[in-house]
Short mmCIF file of the C-alpha atoms (twelve columns), coordinates in Angstrom:
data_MODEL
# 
_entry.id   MODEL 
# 
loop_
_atom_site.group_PDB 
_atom_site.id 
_atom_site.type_symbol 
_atom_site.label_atom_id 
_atom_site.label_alt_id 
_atom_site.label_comp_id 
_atom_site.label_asym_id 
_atom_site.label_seq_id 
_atom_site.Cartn_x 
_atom_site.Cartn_y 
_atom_site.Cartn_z 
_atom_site.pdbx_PDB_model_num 
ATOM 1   C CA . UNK A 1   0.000   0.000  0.000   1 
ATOM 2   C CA . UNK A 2   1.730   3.496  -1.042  1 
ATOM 3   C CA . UNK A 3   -0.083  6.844  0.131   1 
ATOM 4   C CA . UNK A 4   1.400   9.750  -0.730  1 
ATOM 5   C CA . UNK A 5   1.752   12.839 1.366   1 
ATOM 6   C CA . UNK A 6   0.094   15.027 -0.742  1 
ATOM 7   C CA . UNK A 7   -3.028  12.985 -0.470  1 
ATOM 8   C CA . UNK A 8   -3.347  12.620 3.248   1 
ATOM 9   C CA . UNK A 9   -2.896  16.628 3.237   1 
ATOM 10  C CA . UNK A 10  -5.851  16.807 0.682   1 
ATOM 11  C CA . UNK A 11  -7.906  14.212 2.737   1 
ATOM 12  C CA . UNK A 12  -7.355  15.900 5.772   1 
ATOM 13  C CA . UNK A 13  -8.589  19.640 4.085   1 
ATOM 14  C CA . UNK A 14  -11.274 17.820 2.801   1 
ATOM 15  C CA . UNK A 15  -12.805 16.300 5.982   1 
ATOM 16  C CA . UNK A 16  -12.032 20.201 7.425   1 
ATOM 17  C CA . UNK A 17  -14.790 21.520 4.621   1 
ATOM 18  C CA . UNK A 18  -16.833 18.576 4.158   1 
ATOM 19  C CA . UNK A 19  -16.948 19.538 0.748   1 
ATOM 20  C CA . UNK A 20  -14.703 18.596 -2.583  1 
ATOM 21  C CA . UNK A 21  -15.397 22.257 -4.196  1 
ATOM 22  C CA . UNK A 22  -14.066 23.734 -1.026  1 
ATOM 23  C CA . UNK A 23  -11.130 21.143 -0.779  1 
ATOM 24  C CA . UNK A 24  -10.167 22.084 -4.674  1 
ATOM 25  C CA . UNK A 25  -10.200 25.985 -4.073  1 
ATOM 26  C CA . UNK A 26  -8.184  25.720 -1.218  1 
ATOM 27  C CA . UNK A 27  -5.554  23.554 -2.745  1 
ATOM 28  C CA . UNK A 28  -5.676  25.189 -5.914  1 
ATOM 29  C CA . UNK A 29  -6.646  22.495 -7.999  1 
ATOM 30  C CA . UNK A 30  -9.465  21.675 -10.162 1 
ATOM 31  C CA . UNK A 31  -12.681 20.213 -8.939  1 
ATOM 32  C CA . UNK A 32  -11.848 16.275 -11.537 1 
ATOM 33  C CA . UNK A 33  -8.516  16.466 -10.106 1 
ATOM 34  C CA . UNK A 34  -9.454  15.893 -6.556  1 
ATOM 35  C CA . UNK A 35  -11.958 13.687 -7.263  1 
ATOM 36  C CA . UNK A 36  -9.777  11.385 -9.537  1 
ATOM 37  C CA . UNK A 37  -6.852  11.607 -6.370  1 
ATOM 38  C CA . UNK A 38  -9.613  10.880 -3.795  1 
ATOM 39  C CA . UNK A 39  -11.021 8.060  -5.637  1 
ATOM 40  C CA . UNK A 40  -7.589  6.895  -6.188  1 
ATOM 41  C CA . UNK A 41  -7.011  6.439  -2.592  1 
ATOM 42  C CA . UNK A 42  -9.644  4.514  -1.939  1 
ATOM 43  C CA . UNK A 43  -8.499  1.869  -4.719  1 
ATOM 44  C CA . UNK A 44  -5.558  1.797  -2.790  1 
ATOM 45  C CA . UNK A 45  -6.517  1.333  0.535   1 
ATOM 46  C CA . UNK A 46  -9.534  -1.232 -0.868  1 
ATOM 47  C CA . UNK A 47  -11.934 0.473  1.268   1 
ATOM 48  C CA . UNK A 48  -14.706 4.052  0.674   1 
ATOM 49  C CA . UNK A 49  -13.996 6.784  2.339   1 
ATOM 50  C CA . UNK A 50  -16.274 9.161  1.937   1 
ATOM 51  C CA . UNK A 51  -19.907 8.943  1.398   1 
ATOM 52  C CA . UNK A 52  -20.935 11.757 -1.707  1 
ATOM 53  C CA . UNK A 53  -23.789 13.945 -1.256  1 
ATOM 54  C CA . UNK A 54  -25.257 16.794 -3.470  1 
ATOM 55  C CA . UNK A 55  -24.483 19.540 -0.539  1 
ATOM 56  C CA . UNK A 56  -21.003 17.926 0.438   1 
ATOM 57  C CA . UNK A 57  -19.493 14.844 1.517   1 
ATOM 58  C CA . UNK A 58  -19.459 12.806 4.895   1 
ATOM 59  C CA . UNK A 59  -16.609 10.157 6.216   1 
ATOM 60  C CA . UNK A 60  -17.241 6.504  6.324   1 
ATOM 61  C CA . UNK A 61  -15.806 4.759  9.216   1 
ATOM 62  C CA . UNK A 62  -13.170 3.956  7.451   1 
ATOM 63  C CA . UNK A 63  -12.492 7.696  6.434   1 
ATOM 64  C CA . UNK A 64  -12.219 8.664  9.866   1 
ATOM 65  C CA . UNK A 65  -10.106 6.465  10.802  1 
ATOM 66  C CA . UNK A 66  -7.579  7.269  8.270   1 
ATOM 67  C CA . UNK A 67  -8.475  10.689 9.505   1 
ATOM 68  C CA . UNK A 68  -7.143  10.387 12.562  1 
ATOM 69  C CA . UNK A 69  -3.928  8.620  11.136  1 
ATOM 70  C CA . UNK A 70  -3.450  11.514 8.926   1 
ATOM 71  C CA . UNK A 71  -3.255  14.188 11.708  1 
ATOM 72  C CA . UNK A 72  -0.429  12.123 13.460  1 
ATOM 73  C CA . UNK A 73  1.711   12.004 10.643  1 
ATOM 74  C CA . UNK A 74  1.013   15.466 9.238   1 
ATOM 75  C CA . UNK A 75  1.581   16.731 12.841  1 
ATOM 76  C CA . UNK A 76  4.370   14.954 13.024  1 
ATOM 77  C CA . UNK A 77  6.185   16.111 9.940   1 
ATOM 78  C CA . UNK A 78  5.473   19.260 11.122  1 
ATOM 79  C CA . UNK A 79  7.605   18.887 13.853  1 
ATOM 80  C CA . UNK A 80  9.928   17.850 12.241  1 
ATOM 81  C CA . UNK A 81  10.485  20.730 9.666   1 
ATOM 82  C CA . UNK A 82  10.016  22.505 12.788  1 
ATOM 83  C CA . UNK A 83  13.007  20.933 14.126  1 
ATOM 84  C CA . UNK A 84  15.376  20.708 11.498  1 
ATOM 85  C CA . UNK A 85  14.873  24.459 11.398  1 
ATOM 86  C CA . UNK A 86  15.685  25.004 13.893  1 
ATOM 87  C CA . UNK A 87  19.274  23.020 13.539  1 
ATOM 88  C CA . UNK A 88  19.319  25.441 10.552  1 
ATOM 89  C CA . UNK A 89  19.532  28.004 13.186  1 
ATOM 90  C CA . UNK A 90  22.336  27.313 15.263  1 
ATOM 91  C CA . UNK A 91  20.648  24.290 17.456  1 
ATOM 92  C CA . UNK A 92  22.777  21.523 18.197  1 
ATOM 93  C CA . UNK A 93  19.907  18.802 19.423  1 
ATOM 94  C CA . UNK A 94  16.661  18.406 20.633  1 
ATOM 95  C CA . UNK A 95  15.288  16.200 23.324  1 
ATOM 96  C CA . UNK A 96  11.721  14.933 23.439  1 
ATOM 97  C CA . UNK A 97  9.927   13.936 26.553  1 
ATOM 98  C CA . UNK A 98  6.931   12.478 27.965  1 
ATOM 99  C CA . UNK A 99  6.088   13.105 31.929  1 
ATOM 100 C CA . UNK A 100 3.654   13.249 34.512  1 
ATOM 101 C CA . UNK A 101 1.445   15.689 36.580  1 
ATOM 102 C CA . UNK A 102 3.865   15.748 38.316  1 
ATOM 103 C CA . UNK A 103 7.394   16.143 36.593  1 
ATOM 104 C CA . UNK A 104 5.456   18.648 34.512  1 
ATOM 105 C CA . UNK A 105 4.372   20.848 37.186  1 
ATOM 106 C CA . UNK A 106 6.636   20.113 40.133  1 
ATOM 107 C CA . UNK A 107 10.052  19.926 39.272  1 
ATOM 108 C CA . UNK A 108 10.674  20.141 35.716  1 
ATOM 109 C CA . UNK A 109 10.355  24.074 34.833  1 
ATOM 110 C CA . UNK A 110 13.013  24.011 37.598  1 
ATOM 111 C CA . UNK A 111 15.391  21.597 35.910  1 
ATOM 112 C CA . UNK A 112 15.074  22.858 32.824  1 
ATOM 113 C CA . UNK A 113 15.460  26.687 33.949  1 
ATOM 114 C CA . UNK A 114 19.435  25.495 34.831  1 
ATOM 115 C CA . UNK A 115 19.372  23.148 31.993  1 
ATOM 116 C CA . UNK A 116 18.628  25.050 28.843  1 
ATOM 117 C CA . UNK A 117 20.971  27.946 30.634  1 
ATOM 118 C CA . UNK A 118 23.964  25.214 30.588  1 
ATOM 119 C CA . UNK A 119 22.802  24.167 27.019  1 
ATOM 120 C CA . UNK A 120 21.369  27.093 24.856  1 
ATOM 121 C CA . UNK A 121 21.832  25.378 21.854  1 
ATOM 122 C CA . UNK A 122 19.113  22.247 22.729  1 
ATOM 123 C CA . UNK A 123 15.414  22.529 22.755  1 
ATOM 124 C CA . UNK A 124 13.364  20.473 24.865  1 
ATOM 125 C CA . UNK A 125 9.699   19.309 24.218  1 
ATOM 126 C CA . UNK A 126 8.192   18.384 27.444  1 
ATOM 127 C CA . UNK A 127 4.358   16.818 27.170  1 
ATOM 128 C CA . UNK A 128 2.373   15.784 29.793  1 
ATOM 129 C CA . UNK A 129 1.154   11.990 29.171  1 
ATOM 130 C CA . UNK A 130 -0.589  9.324  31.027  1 
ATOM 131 C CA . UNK A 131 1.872   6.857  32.161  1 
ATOM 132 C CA . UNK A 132 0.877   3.969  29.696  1 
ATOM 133 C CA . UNK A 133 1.569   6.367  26.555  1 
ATOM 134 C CA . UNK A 134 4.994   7.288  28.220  1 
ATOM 135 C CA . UNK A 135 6.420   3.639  28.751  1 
ATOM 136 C CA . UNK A 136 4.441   3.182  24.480  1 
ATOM 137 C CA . UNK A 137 6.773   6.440  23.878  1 
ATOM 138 C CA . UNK A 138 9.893   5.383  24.987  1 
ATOM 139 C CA . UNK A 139 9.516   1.799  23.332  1 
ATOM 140 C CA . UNK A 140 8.404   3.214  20.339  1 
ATOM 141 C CA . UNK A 141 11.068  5.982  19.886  1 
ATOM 142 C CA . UNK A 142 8.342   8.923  19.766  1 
ATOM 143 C CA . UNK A 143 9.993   10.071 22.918  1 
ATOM 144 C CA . UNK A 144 13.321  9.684  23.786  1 
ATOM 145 C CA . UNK A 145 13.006  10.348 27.695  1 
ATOM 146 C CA . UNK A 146 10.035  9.760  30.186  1 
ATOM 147 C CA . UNK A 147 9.275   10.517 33.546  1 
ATOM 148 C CA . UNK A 148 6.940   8.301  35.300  1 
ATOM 149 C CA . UNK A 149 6.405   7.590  39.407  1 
ATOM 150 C CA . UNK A 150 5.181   4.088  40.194  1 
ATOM 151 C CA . UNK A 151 5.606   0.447  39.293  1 
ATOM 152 C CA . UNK A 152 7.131   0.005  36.083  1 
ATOM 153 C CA . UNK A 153 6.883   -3.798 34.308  1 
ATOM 154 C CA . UNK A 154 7.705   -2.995 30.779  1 
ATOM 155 C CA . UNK A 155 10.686  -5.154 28.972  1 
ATOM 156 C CA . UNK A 156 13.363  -2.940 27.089  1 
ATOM 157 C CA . UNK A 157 12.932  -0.188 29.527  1 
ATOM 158 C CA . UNK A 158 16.398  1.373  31.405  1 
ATOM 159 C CA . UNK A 159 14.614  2.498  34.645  1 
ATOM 160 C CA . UNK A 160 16.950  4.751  36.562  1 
ATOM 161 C CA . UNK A 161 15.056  5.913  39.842  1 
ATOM 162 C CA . UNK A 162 16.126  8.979  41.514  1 
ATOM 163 C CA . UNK A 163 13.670  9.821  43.794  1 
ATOM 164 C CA . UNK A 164 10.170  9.160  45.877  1 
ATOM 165 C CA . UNK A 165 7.254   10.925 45.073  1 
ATOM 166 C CA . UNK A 166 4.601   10.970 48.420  1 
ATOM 167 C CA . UNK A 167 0.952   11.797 48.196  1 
ATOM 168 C CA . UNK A 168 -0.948  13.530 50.491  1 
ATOM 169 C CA . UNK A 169 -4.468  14.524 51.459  1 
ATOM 170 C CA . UNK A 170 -4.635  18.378 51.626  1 
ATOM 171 C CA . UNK A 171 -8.334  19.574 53.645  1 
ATOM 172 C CA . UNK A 172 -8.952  23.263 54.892  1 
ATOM 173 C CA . UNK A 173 -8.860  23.926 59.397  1 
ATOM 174 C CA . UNK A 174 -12.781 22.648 60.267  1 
ATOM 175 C CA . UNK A 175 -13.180 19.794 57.885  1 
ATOM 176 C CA . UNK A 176 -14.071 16.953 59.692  1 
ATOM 177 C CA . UNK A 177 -10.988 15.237 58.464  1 
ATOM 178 C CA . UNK A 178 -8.636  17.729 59.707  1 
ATOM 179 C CA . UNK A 179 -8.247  16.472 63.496  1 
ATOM 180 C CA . UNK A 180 -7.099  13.404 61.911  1 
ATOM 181 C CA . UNK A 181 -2.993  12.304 62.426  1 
ATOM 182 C CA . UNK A 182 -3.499  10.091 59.441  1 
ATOM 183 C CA . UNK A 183 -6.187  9.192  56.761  1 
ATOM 184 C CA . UNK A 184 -7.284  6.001  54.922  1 
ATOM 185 C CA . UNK A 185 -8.482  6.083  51.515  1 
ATOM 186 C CA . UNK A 186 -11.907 4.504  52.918  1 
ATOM 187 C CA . UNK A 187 -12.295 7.835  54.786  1 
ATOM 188 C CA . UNK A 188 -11.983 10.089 51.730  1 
ATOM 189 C CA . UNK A 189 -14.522 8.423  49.796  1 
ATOM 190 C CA . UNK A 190 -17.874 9.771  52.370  1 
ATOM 191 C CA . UNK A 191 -16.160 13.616 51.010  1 
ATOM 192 C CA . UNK A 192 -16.687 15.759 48.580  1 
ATOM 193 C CA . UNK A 193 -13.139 15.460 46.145  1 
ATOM 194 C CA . UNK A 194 -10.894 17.998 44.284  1 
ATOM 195 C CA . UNK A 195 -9.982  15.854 41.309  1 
ATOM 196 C CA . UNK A 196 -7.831  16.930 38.315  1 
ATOM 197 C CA . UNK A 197 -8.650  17.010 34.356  1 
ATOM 198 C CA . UNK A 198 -9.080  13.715 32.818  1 
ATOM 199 C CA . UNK A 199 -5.751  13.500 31.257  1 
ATOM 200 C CA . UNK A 200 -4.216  13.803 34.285  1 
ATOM 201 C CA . UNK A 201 -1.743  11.089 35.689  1 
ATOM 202 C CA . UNK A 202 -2.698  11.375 38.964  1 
ATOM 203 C CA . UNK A 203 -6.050  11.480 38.130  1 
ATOM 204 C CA . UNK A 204 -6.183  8.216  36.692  1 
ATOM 205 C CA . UNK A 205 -4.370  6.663  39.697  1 
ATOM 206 C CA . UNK A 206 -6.986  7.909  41.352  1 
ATOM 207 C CA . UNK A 207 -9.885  6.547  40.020  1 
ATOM 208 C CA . UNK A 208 -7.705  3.040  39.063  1 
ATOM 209 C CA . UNK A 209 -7.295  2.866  42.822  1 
ATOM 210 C CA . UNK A 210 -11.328 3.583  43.075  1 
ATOM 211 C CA . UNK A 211 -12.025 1.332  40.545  1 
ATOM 212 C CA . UNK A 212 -10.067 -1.595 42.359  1 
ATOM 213 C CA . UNK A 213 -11.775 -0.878 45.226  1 
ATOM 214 C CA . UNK A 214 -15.211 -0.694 43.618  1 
ATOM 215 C CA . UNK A 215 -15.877 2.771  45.458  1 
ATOM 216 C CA . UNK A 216 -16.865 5.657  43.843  1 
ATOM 217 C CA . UNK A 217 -14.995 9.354  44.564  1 
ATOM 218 C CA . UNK A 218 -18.009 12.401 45.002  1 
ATOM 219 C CA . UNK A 219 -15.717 14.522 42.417  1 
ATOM 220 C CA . UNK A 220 -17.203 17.958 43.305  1 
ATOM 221 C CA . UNK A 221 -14.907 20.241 40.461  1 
ATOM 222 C CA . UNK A 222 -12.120 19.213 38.376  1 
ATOM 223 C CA . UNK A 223 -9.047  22.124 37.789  1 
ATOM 224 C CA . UNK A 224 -6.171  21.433 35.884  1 
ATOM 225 C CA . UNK A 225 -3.614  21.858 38.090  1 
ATOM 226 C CA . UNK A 226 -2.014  21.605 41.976  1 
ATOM 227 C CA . UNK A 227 -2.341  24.999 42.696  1 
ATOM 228 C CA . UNK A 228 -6.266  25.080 41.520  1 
ATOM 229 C CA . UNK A 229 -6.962  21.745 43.398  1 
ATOM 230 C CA . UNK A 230 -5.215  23.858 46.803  1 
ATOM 231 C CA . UNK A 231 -7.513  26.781 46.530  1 
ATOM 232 C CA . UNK A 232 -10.250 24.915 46.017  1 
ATOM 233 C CA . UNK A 233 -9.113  22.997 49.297  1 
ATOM 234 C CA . UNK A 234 -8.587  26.466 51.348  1 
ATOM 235 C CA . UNK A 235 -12.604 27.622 50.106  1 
ATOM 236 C CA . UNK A 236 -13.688 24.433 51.854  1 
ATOM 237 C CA . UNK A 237 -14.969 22.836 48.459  1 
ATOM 238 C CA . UNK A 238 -13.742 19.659 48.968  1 
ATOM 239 C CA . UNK A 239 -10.724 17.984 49.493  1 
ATOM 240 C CA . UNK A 240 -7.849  16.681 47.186  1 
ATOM 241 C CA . UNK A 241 -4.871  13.964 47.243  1 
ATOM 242 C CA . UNK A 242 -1.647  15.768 46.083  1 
ATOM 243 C CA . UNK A 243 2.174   15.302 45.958  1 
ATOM 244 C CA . UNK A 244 3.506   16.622 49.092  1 
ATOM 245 C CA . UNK A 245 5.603   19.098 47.698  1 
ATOM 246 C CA . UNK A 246 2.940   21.068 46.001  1 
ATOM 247 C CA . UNK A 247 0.629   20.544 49.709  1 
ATOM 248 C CA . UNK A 248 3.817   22.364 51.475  1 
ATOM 249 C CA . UNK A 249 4.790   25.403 48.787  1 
ATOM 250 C CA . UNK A 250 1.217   26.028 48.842  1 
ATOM 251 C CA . UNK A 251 0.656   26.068 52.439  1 
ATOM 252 C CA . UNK A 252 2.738   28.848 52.786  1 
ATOM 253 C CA . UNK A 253 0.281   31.083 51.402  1 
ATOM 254 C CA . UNK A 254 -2.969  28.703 51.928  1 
ATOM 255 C CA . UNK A 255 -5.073  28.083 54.640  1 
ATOM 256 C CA . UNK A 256 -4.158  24.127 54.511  1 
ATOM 257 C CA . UNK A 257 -3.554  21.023 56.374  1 
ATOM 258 C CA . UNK A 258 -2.068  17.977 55.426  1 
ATOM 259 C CA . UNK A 259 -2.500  14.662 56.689  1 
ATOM 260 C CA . UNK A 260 -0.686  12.012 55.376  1 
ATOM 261 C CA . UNK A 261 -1.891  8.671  53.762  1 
ATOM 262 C CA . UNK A 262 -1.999  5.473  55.706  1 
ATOM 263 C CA . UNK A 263 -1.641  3.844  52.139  1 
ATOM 264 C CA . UNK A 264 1.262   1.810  50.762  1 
ATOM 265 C CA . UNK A 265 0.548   3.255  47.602  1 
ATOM 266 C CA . UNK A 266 1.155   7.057  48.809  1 
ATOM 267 C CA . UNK A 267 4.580   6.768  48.641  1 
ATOM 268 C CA . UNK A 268 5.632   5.806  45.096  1 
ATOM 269 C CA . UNK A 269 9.162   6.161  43.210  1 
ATOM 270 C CA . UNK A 270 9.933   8.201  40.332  1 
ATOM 271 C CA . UNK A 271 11.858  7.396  37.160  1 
ATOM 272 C CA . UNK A 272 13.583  8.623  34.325  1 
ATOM 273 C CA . UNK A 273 12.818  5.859  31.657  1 
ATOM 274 C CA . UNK A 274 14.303  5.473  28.117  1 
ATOM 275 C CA . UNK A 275 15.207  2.854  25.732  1 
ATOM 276 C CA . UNK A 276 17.447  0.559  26.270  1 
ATOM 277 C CA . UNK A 277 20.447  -0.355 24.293  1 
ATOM 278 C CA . UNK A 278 19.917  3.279  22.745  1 
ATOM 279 C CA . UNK A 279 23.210  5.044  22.718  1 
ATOM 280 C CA . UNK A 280 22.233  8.756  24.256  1 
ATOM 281 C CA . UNK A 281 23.675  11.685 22.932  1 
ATOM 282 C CA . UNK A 282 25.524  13.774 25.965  1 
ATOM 283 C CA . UNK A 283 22.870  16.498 25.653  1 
ATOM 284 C CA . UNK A 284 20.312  13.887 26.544  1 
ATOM 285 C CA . UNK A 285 22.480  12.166 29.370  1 
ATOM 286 C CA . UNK A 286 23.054  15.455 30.754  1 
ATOM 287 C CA . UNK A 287 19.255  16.421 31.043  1 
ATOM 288 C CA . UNK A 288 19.072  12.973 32.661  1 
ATOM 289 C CA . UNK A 289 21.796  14.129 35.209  1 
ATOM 290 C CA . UNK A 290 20.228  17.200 35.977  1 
ATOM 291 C CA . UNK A 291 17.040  15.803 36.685  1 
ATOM 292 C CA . UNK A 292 18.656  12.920 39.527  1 
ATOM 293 C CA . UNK A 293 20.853  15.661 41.176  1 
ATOM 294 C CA . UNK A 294 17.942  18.276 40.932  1 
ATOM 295 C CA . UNK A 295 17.896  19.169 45.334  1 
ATOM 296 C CA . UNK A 296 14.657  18.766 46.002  1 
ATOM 297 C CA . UNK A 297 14.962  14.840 45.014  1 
ATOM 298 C CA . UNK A 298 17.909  14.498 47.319  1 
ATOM 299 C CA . UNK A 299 15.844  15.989 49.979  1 
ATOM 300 C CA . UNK A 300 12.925  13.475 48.891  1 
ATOM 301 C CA . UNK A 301 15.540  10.342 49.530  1 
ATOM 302 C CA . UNK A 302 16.588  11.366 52.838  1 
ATOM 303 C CA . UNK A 303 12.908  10.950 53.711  1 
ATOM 304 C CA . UNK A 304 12.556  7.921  52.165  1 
ATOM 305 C CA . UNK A 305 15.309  6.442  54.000  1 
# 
């Protein structure tokens, strides 16, 4: 099966305007020609992709799945040209990688504020992913780093842990839960919760955790980050599980508490994950150093111990 670039691009601008007229004007070519190149994909793919209708055209099932397919690869192309433009410029490498709530918000804008200083010529793309598409990312080669906390059973994986990550439950002075030394998870589910967006990491620990124990969390608002899950905390909202670090930089200028959990599962280690047998180029090894020496993990490990 060979499907040329040029034809995804014109499949994708055509599912955009939901019309072939449309599709031709925009990519300046005649009305038979994108026909003939649409109905040439489908021989090639054996399948319809669009149904035809006098006021425009639909996708079959099929359609949108290529769809979908064709955004990946046209985003990723993008990239790179993106990329390789920037090498044009003067940049010596770039470093891809996929991390959690909590890298993302916690620690990382840290790391990388020394970082890119000590590197200017290196770009970093750092996306927040649930921690099944970062171990698929690293395998895969669509990132070359991760940053994950928790178990990790995945086979071609170097794990190098540097640090613990702990959960806590963060409730405002009068809850009912805040004369407590330590809570269960049992006695968070009769509350009202804080809970984070859907794509969150910690989110879905969350409710894997809820759905193991067949409970069900009373999620009162979802925010999108620690900070927003705090304040909502301190107006006596509801109450939220976050990593202790966030709990105590916000508590500084919150009305918080925080109790900690009487869970095995609050106190979970994080990793720096990428491929093994891949030979790293020193920009990447360095970012990895900087991340295991960053001081707030060393102060995380004396803890642990």
């Amino acid at each position: 099966m060979h499907i040329d670039l040029r034809d995804l691009t014109l499949f994708s601008l055509i599912a955009e305007t939901k019309s072939l007229t449309r599709a031709a004007e925009r990519s300046h070519l005649s009305l038979p020609a994108v026909s003939a190149r649409i109905k040439d994909l489908e021989a090639e793919v054996g399948v319809r992709l669009l149904y035809r209708a006098p006021r425009g055209v639909a996708l079959t099932p099929a359609g949108q799945s290529l769809l979908r397919h064709a955004r990946t690869i046209l985003g990723e192309i993008e990239h790179m040209k993106s990329e390789l433009q920037r090498y044009g410029e003067g940049v010596q490498g770039s470093i891809r990688v996929f991390a959690n709530t909590t890298a993302v918000t916690e620690f990382m804008p840290e790391v990388l504020a020394t970082f890119l200083v000590a590197h200017p010529k290196v770009d970093v793309d750092l996306q927040e992913r649930p921690t099944a598409e970062i171990i698929r990312g690293v395998l895969d080669g669509s990132t070359d780093l991760g940053i994950t906390s928790g178990p990790i059973n995945a086979e071609g994986l170097e794990v190098i842990t540097f640090s613990a990550d702990r959960l806590v439950l963060a409730v405002a002075p009068g809850h009912p839960l805040a004369g407590r030394d330590t809570v269960r998870f049992d006695d968070i589910v009769a509350h009202d919760y804080i809970g984070l967006h859907d794509g969150s990491t910690l989110q879905r620990f969350v409710d894997d955790l809820m759905r193991d124990a067949r409970r069900r969390l009373h999620i009162r608002v979802q925010v999108s980050n620690f900070e927003s899950v705090c304040r909502m905390v301190e107006a006596g909202v509801g109450i939220g599980i976050v990593p202790e670090s966030a709990a105590q930089r916000h508590q500084r200028t919150m009305q918080l508490m925080i109790k900690p959990l009487d869970e095995d599962w609050a106190l979970r280690e994080r990793h720096v994950l990428a491929r093994r047998g891949d030979a790293l180029p020193s920009y990447t090894q360095a970012l990895i150093d900087s991340i295991v020496r960053h001081p707030g993990h060393a102060e995380s490990r004396k803890r642990k111990r």
